[in-house]
C-alpha positions as CSV (number, residue, x, y, z in Angstrom):
1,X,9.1,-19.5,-8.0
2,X,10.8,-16.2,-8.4
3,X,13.4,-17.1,-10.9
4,X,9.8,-18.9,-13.1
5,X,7.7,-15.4,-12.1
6,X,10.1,-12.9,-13.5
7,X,10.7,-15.3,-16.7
8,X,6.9,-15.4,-17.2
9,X,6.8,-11.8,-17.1
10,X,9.8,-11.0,-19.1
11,X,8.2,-13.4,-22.3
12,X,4.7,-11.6,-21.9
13,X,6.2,-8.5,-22.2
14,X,8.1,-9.6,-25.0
15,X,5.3,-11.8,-26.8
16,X,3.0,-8.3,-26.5
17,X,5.7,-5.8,-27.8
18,X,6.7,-7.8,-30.6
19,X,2.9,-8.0,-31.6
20,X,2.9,-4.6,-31.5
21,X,6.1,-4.0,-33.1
22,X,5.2,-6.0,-36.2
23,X,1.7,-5.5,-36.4
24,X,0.7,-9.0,-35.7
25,X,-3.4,-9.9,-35.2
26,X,-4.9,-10.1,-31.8
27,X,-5.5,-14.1,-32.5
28,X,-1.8,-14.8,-33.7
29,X,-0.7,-12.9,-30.6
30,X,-3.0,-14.6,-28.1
31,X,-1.5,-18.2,-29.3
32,X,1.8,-17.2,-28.6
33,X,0.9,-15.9,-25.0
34,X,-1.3,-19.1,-25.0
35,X,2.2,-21.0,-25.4
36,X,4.1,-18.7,-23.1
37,X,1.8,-18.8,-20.3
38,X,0.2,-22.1,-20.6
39,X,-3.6,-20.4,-20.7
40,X,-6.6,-20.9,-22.5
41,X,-7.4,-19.5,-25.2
42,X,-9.8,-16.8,-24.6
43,X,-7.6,-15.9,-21.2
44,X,-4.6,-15.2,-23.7
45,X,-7.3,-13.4,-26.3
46,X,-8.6,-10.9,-23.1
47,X,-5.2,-10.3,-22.6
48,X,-3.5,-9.3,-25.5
49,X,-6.3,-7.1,-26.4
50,X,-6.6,-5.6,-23.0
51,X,-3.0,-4.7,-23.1
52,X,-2.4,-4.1,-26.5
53,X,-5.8,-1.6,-26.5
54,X,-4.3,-0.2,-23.5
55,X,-0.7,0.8,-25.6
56,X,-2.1,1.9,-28.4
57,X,-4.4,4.6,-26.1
58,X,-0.8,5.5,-24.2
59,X,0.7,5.9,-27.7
60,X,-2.6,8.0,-28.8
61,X,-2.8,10.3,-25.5
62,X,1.1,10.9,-25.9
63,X,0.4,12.2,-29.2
64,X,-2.3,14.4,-28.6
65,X,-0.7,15.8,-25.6
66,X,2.3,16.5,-27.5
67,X,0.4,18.4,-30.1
68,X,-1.6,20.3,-27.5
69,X,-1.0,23.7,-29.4
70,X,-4.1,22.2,-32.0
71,X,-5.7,19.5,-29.9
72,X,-7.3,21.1,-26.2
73,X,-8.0,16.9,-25.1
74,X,-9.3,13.2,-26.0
75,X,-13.1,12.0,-26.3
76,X,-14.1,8.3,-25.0
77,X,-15.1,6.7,-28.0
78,X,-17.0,3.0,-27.4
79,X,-17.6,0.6,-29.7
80,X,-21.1,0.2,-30.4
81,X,-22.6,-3.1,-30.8
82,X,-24.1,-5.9,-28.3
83,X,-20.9,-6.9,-26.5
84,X,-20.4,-2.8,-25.1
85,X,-20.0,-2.7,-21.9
86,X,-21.6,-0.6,-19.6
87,X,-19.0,1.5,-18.4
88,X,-17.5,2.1,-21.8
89,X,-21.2,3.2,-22.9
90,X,-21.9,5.8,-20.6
91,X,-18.0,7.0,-20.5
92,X,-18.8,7.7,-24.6
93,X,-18.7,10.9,-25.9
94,X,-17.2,12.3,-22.8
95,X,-14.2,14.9,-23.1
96,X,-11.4,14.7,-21.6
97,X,-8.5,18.2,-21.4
98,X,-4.6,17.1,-22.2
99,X,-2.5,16.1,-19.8
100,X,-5.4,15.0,-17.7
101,X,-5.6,11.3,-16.4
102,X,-9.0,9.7,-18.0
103,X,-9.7,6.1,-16.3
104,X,-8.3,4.2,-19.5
105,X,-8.8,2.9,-21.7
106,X,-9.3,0.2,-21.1
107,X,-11.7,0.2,-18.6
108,X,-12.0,-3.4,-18.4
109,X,-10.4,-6.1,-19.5
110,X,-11.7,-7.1,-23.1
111,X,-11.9,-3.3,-23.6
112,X,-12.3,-2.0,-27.4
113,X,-12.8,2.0,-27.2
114,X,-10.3,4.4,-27.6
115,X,-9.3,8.1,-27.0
116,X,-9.9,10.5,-30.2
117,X,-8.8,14.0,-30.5
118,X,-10.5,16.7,-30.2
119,X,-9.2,19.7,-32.0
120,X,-9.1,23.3,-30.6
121,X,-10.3,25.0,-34.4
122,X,-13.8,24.4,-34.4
123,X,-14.2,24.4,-38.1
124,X,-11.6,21.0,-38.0
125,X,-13.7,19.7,-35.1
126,X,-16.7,20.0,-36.8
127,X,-16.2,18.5,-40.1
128,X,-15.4,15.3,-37.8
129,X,-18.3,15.6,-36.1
130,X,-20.3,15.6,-39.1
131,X,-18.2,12.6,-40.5
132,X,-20.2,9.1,-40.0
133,X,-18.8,6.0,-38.0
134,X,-19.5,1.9,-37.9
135,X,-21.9,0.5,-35.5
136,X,-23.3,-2.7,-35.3
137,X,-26.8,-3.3,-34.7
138,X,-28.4,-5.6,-32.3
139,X,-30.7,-7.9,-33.1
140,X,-34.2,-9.1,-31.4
141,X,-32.4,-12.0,-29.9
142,X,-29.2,-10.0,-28.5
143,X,-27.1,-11.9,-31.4
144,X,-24.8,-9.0,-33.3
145,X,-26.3,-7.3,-36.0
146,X,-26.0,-6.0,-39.7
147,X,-23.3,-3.3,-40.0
148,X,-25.2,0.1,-40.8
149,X,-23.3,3.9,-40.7
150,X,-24.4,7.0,-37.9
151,X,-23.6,10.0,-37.5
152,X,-19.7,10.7,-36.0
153,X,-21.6,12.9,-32.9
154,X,-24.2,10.2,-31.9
155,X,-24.2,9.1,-28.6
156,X,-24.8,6.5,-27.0
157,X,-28.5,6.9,-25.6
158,X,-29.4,7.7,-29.2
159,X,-28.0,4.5,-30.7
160,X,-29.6,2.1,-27.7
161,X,-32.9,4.1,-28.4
162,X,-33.3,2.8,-32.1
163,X,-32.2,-0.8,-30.8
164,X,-34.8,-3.0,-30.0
165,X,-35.7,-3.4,-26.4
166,X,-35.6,-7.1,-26.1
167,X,-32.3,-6.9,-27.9
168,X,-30.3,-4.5,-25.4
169,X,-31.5,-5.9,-22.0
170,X,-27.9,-7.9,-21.6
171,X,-26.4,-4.4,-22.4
172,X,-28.3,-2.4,-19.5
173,X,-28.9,-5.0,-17.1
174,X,-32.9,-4.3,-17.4
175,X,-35.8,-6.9,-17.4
């Protein structure tokens, strides 16, 4: 099995850099991984974007510790809407310095956020924090929601709060 093991490993690796090489979709990719390692569907969809999510933050981190003389480190940034996970949520918003060692992400596997920077000159930091970003809303039922713009510095606690309650038990676990 060794000789089939390292083969596996060597087409995975090759099936997920050439997805990221030429920019291919998370779908196109997990059919070819689907083929390679002879997996379901959503098994070779959790891992493409686990990995690929996890490369891109690498690539992203590299870049802002490279430029360290403008950015001082990296804030978690989740992706708000019903399928957040709790870790992700209550890792948003928190700052991390360069060159330290945040816990991904991804945090999990299926994991969307991502490290931004966060610049040293306040005046460049705060136009971005006055900026808006994408959210999706949850409705009543759980089920995803309409797409509506917040503010760039909400956080987390402030988005669930204006979600409705039935609609964000599954999110926090609560009855």
């Amino acid at each position: 099995f060794e000789g089939t093991e390292k083969w596996t490993h060597e087409k995975v690796k090759e099936t997920l850099t050439n997805a990221i090489v030429n920019g291919e979709s998370i779908d196109a990719t997990a059919k070819k991984l689907g083929e390679v390692m002879d997996v379901t569907t959503r098994a070779s969809t959790r891992i493409v974007r686990t990995n690929i999510n996890a490369s891109i933050n690498d690539a992203h981190k590299a870049v802002y510790d490279a430029n360290d003389d403008i950015i001082d480190g990296y804030v978690w940034d989740a992706t708000m809407d019903e399928r957040v996970s709790l870790i992700c949520a209550t890792l948003h918003g928190r700052f991390f310095p360069t060159g330290s060692n945040p816990p991904g992400p991804p945090a999990h596997p299926n994991c969307r956020s991502v490290l931004v920077p966060h610049f040293k000159d306040e005046d460049v930091q705060e136009i971005l924090d006055e900026d808006t970003r994408r959210v999706r809303d949850i409705e009543p039922d759980g089920s995803r929601g309409k797409t509506s713009l917040i503010p760039a510095d909400t956080t987390f606690e402030e988005w669930l709060k204006k979600q409705p309650a039935e609609g964000t038990r599954h999110i926090t676990g609560s009855q």
